[in-house]
C-alpha positions in Angstrom: -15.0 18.2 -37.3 -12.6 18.6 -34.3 -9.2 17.8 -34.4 -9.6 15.6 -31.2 -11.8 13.7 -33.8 -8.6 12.4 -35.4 -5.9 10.5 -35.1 -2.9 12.2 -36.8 0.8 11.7 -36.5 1.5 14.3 -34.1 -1.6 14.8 -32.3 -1.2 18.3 -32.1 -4.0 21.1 -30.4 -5.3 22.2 -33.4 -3.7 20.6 -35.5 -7.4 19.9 -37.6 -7.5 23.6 -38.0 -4.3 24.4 -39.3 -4.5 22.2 -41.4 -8.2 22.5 -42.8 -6.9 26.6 -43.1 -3.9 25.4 -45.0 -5.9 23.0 -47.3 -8.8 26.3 -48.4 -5.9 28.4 -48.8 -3.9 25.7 -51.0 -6.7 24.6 -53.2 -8.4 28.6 -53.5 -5.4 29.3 -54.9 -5.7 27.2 -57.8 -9.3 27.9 -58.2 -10.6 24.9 -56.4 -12.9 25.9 -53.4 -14.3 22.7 -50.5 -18.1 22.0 -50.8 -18.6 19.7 -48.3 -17.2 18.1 -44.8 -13.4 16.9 -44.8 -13.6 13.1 -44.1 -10.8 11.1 -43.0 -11.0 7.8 -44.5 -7.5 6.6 -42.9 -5.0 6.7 -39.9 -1.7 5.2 -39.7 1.4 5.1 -37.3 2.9 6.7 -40.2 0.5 9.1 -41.9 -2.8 10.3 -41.4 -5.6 11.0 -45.0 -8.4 13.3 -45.0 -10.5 13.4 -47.5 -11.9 16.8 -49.2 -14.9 17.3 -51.4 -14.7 20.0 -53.9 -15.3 21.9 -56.8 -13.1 19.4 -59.1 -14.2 16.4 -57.2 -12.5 14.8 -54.4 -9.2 15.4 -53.5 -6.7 13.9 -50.1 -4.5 15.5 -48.0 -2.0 13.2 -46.8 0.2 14.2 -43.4 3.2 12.0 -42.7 4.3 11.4 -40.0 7.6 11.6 -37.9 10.5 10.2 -40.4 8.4 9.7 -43.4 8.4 14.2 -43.8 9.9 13.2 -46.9 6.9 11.6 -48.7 5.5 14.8 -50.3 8.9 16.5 -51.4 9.8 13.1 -53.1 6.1 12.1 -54.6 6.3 15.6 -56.0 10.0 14.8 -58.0 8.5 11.2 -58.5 5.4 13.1 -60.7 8.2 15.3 -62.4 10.1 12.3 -63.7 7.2 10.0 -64.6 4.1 12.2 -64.7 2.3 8.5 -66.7 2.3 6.3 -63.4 2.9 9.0 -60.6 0.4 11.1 -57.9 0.3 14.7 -59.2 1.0 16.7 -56.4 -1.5 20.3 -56.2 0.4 21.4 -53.1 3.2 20.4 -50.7 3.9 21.8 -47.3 8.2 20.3 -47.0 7.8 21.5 -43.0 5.0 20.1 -42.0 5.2 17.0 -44.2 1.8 18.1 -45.9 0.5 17.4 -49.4 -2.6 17.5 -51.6 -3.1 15.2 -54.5 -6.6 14.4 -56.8 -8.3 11.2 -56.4 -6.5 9.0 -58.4 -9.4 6.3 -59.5 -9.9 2.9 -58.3 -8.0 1.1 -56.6 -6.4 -2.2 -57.4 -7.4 -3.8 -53.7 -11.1 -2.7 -54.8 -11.3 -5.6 -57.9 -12.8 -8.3 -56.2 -12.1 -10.9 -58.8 -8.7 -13.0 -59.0 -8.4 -13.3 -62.5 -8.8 -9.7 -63.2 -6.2 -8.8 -60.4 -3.6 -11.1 -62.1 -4.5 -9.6 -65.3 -3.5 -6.1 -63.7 -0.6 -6.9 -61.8 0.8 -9.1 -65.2 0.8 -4.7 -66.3 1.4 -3.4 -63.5 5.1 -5.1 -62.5 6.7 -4.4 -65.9 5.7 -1.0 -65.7 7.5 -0.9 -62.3 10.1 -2.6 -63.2 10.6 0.3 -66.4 10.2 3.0 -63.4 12.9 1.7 -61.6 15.4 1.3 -64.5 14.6 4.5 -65.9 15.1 6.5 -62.0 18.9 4.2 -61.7 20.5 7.7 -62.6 18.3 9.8 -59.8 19.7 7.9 -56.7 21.5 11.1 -55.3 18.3 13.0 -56.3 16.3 11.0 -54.4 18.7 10.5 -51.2 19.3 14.1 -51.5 15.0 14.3 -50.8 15.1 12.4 -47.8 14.2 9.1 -49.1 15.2 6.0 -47.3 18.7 4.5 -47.6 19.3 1.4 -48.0 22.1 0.6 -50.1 24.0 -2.4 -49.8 26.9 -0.7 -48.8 25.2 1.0 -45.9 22.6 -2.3 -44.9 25.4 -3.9 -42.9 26.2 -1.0 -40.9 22.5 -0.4 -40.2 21.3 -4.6 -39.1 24.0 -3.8 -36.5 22.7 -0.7 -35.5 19.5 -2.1 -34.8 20.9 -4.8 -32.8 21.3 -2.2 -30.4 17.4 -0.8 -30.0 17.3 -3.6 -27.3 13.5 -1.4 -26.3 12.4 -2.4 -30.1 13.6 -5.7 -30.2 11.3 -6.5 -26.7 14.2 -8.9 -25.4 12.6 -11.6 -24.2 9.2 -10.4 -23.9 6.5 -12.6 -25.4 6.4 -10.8 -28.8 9.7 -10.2 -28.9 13.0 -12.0 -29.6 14.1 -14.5 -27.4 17.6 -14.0 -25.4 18.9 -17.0 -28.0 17.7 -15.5 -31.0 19.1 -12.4 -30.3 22.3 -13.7 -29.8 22.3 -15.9 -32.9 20.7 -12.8 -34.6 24.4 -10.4 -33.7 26.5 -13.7 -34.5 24.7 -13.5 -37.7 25.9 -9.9 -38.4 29.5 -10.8 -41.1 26.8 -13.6 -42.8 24.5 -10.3 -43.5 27.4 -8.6 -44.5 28.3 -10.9 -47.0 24.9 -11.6 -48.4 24.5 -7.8 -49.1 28.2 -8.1 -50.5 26.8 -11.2 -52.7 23.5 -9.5 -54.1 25.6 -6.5 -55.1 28.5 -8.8 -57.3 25.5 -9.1 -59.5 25.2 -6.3 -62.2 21.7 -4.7 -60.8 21.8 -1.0 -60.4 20.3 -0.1 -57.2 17.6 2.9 -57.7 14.2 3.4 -56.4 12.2 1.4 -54.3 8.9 1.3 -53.0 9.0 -1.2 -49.7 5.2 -1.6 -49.4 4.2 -1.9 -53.0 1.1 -3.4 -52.6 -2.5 -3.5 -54.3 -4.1 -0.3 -51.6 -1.7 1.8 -53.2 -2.3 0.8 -57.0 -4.9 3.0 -58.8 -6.5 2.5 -61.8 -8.1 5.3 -63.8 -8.6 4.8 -68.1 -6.5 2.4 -68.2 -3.1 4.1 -66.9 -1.8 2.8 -63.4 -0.6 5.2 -60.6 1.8 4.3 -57.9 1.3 5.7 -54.8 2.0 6.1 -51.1 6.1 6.4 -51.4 6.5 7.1 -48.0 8.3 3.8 -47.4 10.9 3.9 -50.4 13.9 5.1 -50.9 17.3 3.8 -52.5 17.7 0.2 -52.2 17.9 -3.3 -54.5 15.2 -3.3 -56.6 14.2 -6.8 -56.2 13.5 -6.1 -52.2 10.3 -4.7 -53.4 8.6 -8.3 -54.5 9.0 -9.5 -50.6 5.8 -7.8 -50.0 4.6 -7.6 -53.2 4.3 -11.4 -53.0 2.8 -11.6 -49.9 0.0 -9.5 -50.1 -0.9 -10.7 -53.7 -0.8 -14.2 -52.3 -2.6 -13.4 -49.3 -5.3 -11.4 -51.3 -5.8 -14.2 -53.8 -5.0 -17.4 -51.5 -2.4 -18.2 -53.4 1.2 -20.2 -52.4 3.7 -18.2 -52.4 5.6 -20.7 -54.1 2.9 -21.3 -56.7 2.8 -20.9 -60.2 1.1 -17.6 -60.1 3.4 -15.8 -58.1 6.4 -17.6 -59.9 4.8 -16.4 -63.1 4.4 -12.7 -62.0 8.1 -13.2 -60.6 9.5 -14.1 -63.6 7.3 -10.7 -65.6 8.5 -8.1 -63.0 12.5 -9.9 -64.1 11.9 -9.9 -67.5 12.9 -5.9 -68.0 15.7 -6.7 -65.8 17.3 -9.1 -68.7 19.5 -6.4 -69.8 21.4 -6.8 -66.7 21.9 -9.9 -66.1 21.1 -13.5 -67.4 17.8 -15.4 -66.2 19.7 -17.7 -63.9 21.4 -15.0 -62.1 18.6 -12.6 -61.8 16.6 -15.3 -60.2 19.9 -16.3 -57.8 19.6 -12.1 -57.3 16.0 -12.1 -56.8 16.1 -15.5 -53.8 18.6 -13.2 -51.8 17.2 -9.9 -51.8 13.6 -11.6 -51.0 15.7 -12.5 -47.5 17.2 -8.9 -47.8 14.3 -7.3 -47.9 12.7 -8.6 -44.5 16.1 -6.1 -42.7 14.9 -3.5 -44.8 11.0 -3.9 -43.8 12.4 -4.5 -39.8 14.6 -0.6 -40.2 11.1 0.8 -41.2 9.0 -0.6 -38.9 11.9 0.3 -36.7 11.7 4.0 -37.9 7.8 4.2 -38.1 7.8 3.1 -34.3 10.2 5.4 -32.7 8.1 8.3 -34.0 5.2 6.8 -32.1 3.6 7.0 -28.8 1.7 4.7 -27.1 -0.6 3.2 -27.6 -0.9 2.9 -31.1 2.9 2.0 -30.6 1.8 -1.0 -28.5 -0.3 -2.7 -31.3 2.6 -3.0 -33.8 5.3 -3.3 -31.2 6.1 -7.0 -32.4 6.8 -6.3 -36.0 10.4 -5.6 -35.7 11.4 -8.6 -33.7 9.0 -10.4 -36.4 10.8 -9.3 -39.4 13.8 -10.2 -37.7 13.1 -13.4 -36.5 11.9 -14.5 -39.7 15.0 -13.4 -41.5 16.9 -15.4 -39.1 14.8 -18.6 -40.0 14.4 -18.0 -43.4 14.9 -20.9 -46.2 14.3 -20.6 -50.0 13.4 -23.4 -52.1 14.5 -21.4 -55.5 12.0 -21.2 -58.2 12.9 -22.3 -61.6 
């Protein structure tokens, strides 16, 4: 396979061949030796996967992309901390961004039957919930790694920042933001600033934080979960996570967002969280980091894109004035 065969982040000449040398040499030195052709089974803006047949069974190189370099240094201190529900990590490159990590059994997106997906994410979300309580105390560690920042101290500072990427906003284009919504977007800057100034009166301890914690990066293997693809995380609330959480569990399932299945898995993920703060106030905590999180998710979209070049950059150009938009519109009917 050539390397003009596949879309990777930086779509380097010969980049394929660096990096099939690097993988041999990586895995030879463990005593694991390729027996068959390298696949690549996905290609993001973000990262690229190959796929690697070998003497152990299959194993995945992962490349990230520009400002997501982070993802194997990180994943590699994630495995460290909590080797029961994290990728191990056979070899990193920190340069290049590179890593190598065993196939880590089925995924949850693979179960094709509701029920059984509810069943799993009814474990799955206290087990995350346990993860992030038990990392509170690594937030330097993890900032220090290159993981994403956004504290509630710092989200202010950064909404207006992006205010100013008029190019990613796509002002007044058809899938952008209109001139009016822009405009009530900046008025809405001290509002944003007081929301994040809200969320963090309640006693919550910020820690990790995986943005796009959905079921594709959920494995299953004899009965243990593992949490995956942490390329998007980084210090933050840890409620922001359920925004898309939520979404793709309703989307998956054809369930309201508002129904009693989501309020129900809602109300499991909070449960660990108890020792924090009452129910009333968690759930208070929970409705305003839900509207949080959609600034957080428009800064990585926003990041993902500026390391892109068109025209894979073209197809995804409307998901930061998306995000944004649908902040700015946002109501919450709060579940009790």
């Amino acid at each position: 396979m050539s390397d003009q065969s596949i879309q990777l982040p930086k779509n380097q000449e010969g980049w394929f061949e660096q990096a099939s040398k690097w993988i041999h040499k990586a895995l030879e030195h463990q005593d694991i030796y390729v027996t068959g052709q390298i696949e690549q089974p996905d290609a993001g803006l973000s990262s690229s996967v190959l796929c690697i047949p070998s003497t152990v069974g299959d194993i995945y190189f992962k490349a990230c992309g520009p400002g997501f370099t982070h993802e194997p240094a990180l994943t590699n201190s994630l495995w460290r901390w909590r080797p029961d529900c994290m990728p191990p990590v056979l070899s990193i490159d920190l340069q290049r961004g590179w890593m190598l990590t065993p196939d880590l059994g089925t995924s949850l997106r693979s179960i094709n039957q509701p029920t059984r997906v509810l069943q799993h994410w009814q474990r799955v979300l206290p087990l995350y919930a346990e993860v992030q309580i038990d990392l509170t105390s690594r937030n330097n560690e993890i900032l220090e790694l290159g993981g994403l920042d956004r504290r509630l101290t710092v989200l202010p500072d950064l909404y207006e920042q992006l205010l100013t990427q008029t190019d990613t906003l796509r002002i007044g284009q058809s899938d952008g933001l209109s001139r009016e919504e822009y405009q009530s977007l900046r008025q809405f800057a001290p509002k944003f600033r007081a929301m994040c100034e809200q969320l963090a009166g309640y006693r919550i301890p910020e820690t990790i934080t995986h943005e796009d914690f959905h079921d594709a990066n959920i494995f299953i293997r004899n009965n243990h979960y593992t949490f995956a693809d942490w390329g998007e995380s980084g210090v933050a609330h840890p409620f922001i996570t359920l925004l898309v959480t939520s979404r793709v569990i309703a989307w998956r399932l054809n369930l309201a967002e508002d129904g009693p299945e989501l309020v129900k898995l809602r109300d499991i993920y909070l449960e660990p969280w108890t020792q924090y703060e009452t129910r009333e106030n968690l759930i208070a905590a929970f409705n305003l980091a839900y509207r949080v999180g959609m600034i957080c998710r428009a800064l990585t979209w926003h990041r993902i894109l500026e390391g892109e070049k068109e025209p894979g950059k073209a197809e995804d150009a409307e998901a930061v004035p998306r995000w944004l938009l649908e902040f700015l519109n946002f109501e919450l009917t709060p579940n009790v």
